[in-house]
C-alpha positions in Angstrom: -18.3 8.2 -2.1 -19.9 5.2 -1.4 -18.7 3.1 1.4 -20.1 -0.6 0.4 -19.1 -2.8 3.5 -15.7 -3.1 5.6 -14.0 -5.5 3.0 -11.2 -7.0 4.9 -9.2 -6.6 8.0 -5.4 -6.8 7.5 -3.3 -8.6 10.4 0.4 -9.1 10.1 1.6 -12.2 11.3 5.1 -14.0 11.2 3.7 -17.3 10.8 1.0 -17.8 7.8 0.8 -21.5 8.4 0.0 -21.2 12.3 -2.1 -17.7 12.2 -4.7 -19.7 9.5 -4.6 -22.9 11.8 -5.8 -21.0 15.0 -8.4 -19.1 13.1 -9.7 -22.2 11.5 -9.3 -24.4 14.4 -10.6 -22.2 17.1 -12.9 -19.6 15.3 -13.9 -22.2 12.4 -12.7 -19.8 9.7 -12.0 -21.8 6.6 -9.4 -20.4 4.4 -10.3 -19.5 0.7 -6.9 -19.2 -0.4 -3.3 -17.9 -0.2 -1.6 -15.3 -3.1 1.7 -13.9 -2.9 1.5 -9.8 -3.3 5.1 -9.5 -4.9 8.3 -10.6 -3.5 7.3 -9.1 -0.4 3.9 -10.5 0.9 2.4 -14.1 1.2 -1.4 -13.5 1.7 -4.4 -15.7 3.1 -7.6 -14.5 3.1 -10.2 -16.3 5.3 -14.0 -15.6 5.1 -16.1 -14.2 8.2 -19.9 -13.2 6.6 -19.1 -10.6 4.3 -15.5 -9.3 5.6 -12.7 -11.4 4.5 -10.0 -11.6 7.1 -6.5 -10.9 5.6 -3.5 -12.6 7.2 -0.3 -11.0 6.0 3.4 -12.7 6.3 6.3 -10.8 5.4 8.6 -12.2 2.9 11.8 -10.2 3.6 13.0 -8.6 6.1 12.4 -5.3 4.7 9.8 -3.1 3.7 6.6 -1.7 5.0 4.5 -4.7 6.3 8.3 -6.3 7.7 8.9 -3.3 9.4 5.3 -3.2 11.2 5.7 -6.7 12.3 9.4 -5.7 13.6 8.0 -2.4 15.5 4.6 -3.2 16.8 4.4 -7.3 16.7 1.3 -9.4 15.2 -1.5 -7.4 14.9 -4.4 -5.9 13.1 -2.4 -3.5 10.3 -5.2 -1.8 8.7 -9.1 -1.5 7.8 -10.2 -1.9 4.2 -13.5 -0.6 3.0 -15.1 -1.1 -0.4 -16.0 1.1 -2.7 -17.5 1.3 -6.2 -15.4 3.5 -7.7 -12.1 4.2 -6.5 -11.0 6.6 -8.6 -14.0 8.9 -7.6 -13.5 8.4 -3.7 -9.7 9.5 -4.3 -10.9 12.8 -5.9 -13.8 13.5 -3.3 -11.4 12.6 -0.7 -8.8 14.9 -2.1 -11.1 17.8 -2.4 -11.5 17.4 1.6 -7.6 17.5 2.1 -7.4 13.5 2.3 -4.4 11.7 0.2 -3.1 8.1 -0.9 0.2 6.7 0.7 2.2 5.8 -1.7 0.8 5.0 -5.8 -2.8 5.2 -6.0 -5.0 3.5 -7.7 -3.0 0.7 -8.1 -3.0 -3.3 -8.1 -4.2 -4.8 -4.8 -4.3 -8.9 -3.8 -7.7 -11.0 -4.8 -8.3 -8.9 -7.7 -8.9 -5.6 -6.5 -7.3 -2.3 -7.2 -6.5 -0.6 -3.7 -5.5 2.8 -2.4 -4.0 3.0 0.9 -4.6 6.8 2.7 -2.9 9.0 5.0 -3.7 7.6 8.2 -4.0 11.1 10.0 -7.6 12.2 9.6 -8.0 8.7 10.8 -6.6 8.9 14.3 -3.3 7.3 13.1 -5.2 3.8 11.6 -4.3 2.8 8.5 -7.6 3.0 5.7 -7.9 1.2 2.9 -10.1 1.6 -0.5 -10.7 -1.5 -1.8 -12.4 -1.4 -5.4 -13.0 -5.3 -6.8 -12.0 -5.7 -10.0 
């Protein structure tokens, strides 16, 4: 498996409009642009070198990221790290015991395709494969 670069960070927030604001006012972040994932997510995705930071807003009041944001607050969700073939990572990474979360491969925001994995080996944090499309 070949780990490229950490592709994103993923941060839940309540408030898009104000979450973008501080990081562009105060950190001089400029955002690229916002995509909804579903019914469920509005995403913004702001630059920093070559890691994209990922500001997440809940839609609904249900679901995975809406329950985060519920349970532990605004924070940093999960790490995302790119790789060249996603497919291939999931099978070396099952042959060491490692699975997905939930479908895998599947559709991910900013045209990728994304595979989320069982946090465990991981201390608890949340990984993400990120494979651009």
């Amino acid at each position: 498996m070949n780990i490229g670069r950490v592709h994103h960070m993923g941060m839940i927030v309540p408030d898009l409009d104000r979450a973008v604001g501080g990081f562009r006012d105060v950190l001089g972040l400029e955002l690229d642009h916002t995509e909804p994932y579903g019914d469920e997510l509005e995403i913004a995705f702001l630059p920093c070198g070559q890691t994209l930071v990922e500001l997440i807003r809940p839609l609904t009041e249900e679901g995975f990221s809406a329950d985060w944001l519920a349970s532990a607050g605004p924070g940093i969700q999960h790490v995302a790290f790119e790789v060249d073939d996603l497919e291939g990572a999931l099978r070396e990474l099952a042959a060491k015991g490692v699975r997905p979360t939930g479908p895998a491969p599947r559709p991910g925001a900013g045209n990728t395709i994304i595979a989320f994995l069982d946090p465990e080996p991981f201390g608890g944090i949340i990984v993400e494969l990120v494979q651009p499309r």
